[in-house]
Z-matrix of the N, CA and C atoms (Angstrom, degrees):
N
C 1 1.436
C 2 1.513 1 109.81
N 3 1.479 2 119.09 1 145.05
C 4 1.287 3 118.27 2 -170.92
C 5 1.397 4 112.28 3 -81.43
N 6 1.349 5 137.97 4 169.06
C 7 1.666 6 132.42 5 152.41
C 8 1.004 7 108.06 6 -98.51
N 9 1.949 8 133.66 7 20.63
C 10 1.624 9 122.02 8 155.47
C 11 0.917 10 106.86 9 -77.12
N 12 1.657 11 112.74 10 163.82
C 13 1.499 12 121.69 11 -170.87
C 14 1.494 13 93.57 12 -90.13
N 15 1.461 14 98.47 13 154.85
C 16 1.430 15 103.62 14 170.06
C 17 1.623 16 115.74 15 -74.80
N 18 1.761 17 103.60 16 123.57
C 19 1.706 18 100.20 17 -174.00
C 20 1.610 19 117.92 18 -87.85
N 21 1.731 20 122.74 19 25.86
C 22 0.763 21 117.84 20 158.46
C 23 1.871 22 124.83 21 -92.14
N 24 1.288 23 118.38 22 144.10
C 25 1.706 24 104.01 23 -164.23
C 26 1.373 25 107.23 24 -67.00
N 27 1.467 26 127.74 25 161.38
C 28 1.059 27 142.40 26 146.80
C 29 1.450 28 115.65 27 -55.04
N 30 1.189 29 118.37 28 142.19
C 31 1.732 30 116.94 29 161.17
C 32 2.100 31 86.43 30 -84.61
N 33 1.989 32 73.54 31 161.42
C 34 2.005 33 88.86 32 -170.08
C 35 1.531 34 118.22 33 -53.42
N 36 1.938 35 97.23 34 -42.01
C 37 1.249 36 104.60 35 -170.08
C 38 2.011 37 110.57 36 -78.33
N 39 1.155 38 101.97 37 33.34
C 40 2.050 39 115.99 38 175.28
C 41 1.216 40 90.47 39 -126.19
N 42 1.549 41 146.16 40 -51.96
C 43 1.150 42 127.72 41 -172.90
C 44 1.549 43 137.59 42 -55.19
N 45 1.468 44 110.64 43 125.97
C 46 1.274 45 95.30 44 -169.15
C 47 1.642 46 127.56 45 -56.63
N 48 1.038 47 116.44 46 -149.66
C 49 1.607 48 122.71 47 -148.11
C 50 1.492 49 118.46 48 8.85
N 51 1.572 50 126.87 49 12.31
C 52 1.323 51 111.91 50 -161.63
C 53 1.745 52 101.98 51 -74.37
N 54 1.720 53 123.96 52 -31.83
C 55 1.287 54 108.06 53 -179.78
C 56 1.345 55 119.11 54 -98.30
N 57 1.305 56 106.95 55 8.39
C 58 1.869 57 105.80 56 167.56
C 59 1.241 58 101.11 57 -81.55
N 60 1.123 59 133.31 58 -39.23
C 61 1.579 60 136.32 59 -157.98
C 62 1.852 61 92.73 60 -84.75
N 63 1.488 62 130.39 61 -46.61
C 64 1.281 63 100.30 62 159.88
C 65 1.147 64 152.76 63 -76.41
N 66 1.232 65 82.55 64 -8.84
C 67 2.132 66 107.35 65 176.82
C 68 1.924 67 106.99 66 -67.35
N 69 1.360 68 98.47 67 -35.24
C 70 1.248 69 105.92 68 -159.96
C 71 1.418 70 138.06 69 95.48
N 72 1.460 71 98.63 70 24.04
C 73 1.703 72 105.49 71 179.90
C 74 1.288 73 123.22 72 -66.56
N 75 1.272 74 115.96 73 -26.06
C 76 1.538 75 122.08 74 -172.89
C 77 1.168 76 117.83 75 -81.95
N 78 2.095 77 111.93 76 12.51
C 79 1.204 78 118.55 77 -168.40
C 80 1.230 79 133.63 78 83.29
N 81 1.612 80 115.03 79 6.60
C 82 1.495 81 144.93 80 -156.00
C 83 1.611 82 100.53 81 -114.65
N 84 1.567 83 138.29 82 97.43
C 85 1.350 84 105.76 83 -176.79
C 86 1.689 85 97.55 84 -96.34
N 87 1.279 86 122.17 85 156.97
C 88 1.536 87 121.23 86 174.04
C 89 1.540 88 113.68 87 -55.13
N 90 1.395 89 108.40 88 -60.63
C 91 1.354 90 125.35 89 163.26
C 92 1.710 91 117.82 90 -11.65
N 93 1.482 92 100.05 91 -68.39
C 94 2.025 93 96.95 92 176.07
C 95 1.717 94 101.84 93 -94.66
N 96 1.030 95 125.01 94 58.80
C 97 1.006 96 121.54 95 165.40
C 98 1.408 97 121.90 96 93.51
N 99 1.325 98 128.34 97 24.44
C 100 1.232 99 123.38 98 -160.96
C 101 1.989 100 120.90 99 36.63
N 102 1.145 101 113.78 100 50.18
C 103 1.345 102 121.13 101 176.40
C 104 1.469 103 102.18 102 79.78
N 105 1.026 104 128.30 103 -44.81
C 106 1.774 105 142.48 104 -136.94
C 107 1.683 106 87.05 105 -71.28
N 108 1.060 107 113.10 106 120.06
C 109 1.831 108 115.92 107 167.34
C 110 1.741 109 108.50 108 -98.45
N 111 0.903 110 104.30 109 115.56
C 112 1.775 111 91.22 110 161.25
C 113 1.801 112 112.09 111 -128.17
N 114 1.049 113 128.09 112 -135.75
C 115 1.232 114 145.64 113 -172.44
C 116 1.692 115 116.96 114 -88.67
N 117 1.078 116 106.38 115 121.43
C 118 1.722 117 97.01 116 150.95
C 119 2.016 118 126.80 117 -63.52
N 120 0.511 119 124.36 118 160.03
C 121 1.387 120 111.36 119 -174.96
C 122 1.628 121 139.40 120 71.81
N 123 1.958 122 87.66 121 -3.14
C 124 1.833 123 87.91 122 -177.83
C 125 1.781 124 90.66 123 -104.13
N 126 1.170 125 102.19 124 143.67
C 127 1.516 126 115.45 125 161.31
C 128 1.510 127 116.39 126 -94.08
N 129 1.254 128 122.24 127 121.21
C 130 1.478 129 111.81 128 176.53
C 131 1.479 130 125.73 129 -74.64
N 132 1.289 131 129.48 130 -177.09
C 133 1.288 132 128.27 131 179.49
C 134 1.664 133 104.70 132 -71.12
N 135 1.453 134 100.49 133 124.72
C 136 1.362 135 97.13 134 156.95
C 137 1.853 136 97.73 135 105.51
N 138 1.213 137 114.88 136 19.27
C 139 1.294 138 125.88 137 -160.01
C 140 1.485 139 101.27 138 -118.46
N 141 1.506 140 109.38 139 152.62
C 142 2.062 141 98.30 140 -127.48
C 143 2.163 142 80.86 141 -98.32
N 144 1.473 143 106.84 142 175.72
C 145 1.388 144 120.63 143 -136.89
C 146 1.970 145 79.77 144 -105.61
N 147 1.230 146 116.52 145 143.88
C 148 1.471 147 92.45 146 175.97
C 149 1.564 148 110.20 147 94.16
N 150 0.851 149 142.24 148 -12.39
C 151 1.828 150 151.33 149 -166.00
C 152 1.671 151 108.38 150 -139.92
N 153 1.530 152 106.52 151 91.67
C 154 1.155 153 101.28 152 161.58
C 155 1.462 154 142.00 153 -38.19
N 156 1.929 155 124.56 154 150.21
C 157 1.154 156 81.82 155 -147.17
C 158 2.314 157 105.85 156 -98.43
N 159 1.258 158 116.15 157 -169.76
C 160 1.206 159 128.10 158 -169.84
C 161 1.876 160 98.57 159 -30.26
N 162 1.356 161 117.88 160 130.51
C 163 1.219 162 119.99 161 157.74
C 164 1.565 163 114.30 162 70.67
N 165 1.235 164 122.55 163 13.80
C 166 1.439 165 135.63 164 167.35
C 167 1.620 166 117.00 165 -83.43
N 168 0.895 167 152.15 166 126.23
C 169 1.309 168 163.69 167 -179.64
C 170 1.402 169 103.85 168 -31.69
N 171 1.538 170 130.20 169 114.37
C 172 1.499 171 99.76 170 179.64
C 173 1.401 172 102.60 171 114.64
N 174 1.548 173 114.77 172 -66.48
C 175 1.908 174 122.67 173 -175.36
C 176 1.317 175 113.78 174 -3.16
N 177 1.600 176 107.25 175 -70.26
C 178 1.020 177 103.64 176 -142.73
C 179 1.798 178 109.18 177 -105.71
N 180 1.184 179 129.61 178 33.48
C 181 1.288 180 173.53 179 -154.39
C 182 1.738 181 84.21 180 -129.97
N 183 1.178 182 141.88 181 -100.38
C 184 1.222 183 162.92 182 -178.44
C 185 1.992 184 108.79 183 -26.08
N 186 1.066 185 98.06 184 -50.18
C 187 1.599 186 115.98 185 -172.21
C 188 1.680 187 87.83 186 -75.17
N 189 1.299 188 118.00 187 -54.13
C 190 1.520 189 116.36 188 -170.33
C 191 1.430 190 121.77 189 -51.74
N 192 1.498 191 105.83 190 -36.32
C 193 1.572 192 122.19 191 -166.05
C 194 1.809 193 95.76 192 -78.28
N 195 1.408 194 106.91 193 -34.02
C 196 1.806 195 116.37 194 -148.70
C 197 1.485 196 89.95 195 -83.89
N 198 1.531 197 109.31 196 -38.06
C 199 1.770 198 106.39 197 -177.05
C 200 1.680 199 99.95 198 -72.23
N 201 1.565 200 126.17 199 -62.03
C 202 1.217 201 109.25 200 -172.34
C 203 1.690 202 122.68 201 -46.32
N 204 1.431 203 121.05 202 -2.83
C 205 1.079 204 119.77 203 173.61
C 206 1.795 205 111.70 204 -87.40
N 207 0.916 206 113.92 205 -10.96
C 208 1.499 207 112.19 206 170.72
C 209 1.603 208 125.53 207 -95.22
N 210 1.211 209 92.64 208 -12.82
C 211 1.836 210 104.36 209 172.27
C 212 1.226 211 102.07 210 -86.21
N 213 1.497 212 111.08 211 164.90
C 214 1.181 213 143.91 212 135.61
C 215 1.441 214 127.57 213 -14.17
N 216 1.203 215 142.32 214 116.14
C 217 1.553 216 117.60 215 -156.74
C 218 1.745 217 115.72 216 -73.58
N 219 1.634 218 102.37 217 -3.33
C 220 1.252 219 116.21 218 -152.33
C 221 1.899 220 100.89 219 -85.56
N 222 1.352 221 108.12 220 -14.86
C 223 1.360 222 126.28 221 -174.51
C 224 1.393 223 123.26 222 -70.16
N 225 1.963 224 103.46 223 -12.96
C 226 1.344 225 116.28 224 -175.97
C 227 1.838 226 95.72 225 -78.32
N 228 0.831 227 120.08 226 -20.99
C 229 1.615 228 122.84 227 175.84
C 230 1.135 229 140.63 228 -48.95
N 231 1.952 230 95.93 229 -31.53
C 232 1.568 231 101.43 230 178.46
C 233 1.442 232 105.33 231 -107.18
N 234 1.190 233 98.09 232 146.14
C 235 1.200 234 121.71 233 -174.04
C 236 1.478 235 116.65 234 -78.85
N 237 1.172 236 132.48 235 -9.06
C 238 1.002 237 127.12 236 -167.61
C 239 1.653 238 104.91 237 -106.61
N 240 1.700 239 115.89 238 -18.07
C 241 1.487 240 115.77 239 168.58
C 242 0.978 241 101.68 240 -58.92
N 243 1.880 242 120.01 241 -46.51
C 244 1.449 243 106.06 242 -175.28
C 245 1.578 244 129.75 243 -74.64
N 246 1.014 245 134.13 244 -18.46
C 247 1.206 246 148.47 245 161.32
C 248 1.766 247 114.27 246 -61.92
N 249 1.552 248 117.61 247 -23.34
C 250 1.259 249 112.70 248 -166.75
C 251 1.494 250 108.78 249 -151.28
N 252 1.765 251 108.77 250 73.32
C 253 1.644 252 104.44 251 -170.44
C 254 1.493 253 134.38 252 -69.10
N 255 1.476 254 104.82 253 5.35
C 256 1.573 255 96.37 254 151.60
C 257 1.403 256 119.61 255 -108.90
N 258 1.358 257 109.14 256 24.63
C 259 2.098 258 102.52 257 143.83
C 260 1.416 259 117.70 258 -104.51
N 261 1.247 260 85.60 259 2.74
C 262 1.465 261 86.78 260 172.80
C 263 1.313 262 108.57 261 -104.34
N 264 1.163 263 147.69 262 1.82
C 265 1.683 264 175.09 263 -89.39
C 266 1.536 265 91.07 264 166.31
N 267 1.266 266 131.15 265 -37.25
C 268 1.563 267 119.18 266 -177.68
C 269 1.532 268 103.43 267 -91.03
N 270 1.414 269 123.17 268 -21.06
C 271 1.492 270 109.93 269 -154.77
C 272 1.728 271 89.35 270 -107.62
N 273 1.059 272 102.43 271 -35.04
C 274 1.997 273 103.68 272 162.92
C 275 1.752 274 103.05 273 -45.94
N 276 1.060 275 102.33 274 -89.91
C 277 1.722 276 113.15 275 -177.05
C 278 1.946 277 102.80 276 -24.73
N 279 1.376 278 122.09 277 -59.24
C 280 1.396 279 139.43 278 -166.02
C 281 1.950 280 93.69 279 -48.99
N 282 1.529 281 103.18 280 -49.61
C 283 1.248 282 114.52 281 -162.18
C 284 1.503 283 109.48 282 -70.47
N 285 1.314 284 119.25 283 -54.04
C 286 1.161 285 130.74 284 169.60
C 287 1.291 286 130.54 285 -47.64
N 288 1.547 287 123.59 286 -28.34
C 289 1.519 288 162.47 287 -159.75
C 290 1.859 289 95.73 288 -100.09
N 291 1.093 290 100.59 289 -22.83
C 292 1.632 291 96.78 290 -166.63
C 293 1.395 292 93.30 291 -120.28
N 294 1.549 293 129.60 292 -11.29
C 295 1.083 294 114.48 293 168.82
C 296 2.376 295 116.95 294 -97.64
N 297 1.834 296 92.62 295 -10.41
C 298 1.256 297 73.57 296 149.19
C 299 1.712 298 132.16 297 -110.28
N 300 1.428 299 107.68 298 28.54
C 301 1.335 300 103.62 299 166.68
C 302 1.725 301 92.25 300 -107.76
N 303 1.143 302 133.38 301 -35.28
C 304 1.878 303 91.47 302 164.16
C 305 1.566 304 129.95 303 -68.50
N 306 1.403 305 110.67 304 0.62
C 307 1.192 306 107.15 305 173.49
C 308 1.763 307 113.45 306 -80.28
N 309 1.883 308 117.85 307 -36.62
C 310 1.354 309 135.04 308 155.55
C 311 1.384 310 114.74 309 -44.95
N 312 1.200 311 104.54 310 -60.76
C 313 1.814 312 92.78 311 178.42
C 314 1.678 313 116.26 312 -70.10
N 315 1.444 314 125.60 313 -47.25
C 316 1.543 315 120.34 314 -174.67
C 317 1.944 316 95.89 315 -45.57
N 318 1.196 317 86.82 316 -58.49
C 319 1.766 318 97.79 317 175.21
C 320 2.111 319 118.78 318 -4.62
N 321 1.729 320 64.60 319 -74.93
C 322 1.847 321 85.94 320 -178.70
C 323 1.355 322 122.46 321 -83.47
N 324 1.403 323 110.26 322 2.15
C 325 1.525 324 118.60 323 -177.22
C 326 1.659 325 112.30 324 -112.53
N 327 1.564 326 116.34 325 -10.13
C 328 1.410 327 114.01 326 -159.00
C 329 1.436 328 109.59 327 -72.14
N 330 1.837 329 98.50 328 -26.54
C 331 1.751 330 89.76 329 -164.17
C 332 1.572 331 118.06 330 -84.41
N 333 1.763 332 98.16 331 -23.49
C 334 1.143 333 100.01 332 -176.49
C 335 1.502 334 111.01 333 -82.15
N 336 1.409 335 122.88 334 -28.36
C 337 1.533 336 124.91 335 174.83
C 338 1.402 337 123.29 336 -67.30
N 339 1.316 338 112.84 337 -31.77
C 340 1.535 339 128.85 338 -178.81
C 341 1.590 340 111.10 339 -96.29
N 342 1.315 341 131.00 340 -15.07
C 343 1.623 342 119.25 341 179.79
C 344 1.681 343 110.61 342 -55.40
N 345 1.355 344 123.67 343 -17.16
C 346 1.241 345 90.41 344 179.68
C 347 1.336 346 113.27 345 -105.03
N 348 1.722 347 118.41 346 3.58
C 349 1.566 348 116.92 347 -163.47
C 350 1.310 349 98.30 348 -113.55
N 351 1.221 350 145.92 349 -4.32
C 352 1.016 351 163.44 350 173.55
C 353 1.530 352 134.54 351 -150.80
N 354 1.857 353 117.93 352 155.62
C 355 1.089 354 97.18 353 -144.25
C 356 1.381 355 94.42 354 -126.85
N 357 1.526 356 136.21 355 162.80
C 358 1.688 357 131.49 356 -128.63
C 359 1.199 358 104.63 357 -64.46
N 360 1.468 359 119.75 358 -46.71
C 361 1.740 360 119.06 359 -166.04
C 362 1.799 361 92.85 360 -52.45
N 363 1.222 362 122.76 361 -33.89
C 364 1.456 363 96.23 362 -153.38
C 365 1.533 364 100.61 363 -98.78
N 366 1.134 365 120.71 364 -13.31
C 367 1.822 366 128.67 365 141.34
C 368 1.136 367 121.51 366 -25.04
N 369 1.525 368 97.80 367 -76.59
C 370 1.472 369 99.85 368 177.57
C 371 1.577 370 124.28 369 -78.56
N 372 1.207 371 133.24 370 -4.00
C 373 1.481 372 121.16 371 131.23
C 374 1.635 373 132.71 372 -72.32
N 375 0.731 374 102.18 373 15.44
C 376 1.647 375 126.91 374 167.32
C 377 0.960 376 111.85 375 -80.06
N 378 1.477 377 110.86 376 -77.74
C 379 1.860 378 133.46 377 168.16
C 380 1.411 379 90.76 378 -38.62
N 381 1.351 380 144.17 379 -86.45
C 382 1.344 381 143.42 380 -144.79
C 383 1.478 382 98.93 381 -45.67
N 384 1.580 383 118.01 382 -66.55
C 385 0.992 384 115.44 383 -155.91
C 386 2.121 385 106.26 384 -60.24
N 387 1.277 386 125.48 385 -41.45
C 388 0.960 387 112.72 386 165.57
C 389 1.223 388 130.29 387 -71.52
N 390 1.537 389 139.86 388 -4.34
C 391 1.239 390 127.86 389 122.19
C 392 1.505 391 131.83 390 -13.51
N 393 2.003 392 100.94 391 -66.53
C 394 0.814 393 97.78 392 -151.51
C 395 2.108 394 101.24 393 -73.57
N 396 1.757 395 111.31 394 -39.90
C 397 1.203 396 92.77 395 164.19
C 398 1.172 397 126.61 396 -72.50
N 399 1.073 398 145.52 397 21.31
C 400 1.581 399 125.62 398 161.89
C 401 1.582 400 96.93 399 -103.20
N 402 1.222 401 159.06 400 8.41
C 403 1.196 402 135.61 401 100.12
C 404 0.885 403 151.35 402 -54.25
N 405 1.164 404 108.51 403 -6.07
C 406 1.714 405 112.97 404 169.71
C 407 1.439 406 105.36 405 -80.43
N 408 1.726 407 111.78 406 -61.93
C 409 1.531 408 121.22 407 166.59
C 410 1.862 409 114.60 408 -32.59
N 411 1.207 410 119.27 409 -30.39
C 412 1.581 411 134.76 410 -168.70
C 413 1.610 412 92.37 411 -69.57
N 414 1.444 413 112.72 412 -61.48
C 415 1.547 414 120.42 413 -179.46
C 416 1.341 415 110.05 414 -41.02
N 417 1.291 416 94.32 415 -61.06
C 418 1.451 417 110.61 416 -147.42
C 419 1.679 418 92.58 417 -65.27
N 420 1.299 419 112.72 418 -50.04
C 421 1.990 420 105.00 419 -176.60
C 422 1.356 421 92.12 420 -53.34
N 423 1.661 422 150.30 421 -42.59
C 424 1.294 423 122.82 422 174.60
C 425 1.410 424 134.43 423 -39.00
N 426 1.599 425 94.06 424 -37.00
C 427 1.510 426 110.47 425 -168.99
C 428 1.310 427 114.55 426 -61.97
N 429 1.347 428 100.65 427 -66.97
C 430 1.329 429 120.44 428 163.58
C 431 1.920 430 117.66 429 -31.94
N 432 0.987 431 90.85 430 -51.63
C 433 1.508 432 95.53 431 -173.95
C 434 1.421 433 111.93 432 -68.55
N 435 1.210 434 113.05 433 -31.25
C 436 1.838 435 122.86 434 165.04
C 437 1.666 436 94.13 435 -54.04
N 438 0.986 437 113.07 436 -87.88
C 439 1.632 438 122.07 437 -163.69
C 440 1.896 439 104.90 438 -44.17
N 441 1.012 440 128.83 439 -14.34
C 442 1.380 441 137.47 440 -171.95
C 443 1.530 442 85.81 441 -64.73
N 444 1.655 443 76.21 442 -76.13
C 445 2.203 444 104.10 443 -157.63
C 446 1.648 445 80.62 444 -43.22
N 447 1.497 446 130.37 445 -60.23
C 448 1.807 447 113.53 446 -151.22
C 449 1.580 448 105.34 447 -61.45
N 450 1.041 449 114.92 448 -37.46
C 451 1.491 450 117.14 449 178.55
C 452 1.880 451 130.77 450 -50.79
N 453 1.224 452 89.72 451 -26.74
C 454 1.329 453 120.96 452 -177.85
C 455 1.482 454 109.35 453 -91.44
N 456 1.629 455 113.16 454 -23.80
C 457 1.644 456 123.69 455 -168.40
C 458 1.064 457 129.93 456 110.24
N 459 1.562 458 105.30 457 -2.45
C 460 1.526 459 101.97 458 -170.19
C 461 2.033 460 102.79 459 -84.47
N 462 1.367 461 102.52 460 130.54
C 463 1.840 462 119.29 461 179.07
C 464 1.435 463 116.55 462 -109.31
N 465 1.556 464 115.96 463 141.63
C 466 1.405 465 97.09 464 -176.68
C 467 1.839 466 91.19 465 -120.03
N 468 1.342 467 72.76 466 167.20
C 469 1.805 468 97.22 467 -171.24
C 470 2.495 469 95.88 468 -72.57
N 471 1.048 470 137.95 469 157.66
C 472 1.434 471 144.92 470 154.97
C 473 1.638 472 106.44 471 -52.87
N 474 1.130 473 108.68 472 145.01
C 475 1.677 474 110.69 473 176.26
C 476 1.379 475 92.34 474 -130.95
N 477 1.368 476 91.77 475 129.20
C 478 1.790 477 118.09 476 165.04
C 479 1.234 478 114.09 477 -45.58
């Protein structure tokens, strides 16, 4: 047997440290942030417009109102989003996440489903417009996903 490495890649879930580092062996739990300490008060890049930022008086009051605006109106019902704003931070993100994979699939399905009921110009404003939401939806699961991790504890350090 040789001692070269094999030059074909690993998939992620073969590479080492990937489940110590989520388990939390290195002393890191995911839960408070994956180890990483930063600041109360810094907002990171990409952190949504309207939502005070992490650990500010108020925050999370702000994050609550900004997520119930992306659900369903029917979500104000349970009681337990309100009692616990990062499931309500998971089922926002879930929602958003599923609205840009129907925006990916209509995407890849419009031309071939629509050539005979319609005719290209209005195709290809079709395509545009799901472009344009499945980037918006793309953002927005960032956003969301910022406000998740802060909810949970995770803080980021200021960037120069």
């Amino acid at each position: 047997m040789s001692d070269r490495a094999d030059p074909t890649p690993r998939p992620a879930w073969e590479r080492p440290g990937r489940f110590e580092r989520a388990a939390g062996v290195d002393g890191a739990h995911p839960a408070d942030g994956g180890g990483r300490t930063g600041q109360d008060g810094v907002a990171p890049p990409g952190w949504p417009r309207g939502v005070r930022p992490p650990g500010v008086d108020g925050w999370e009051e702000t994050a609550v109102r900004w997520l119930y605006e992306l659900v369903p109106p029917g979500y104000r019902r349970h009681e337990v989003l309100r009692r616990h704003p990062p499931l309500l931070a998971r089922m926002a993100r879930q929602h958003v996440t599923a609205a840009l994979q129907a925006a990916r699939y209509g995407y890849s399905t419009a031309r071939l489903d629509l050539r005979d009921r319609e005719d290209v110009n209005t195709i290809e404003a079709l395509l545009r417009a799901y472009e344009y939401e499945g980037a918006r939806a793309a953002a927005l699961e960032r956003e969301v996903t910022l406000v998740e991790e802060a909810l949970i504890g995770k803080r980021w350090n200021p960037r120069l």
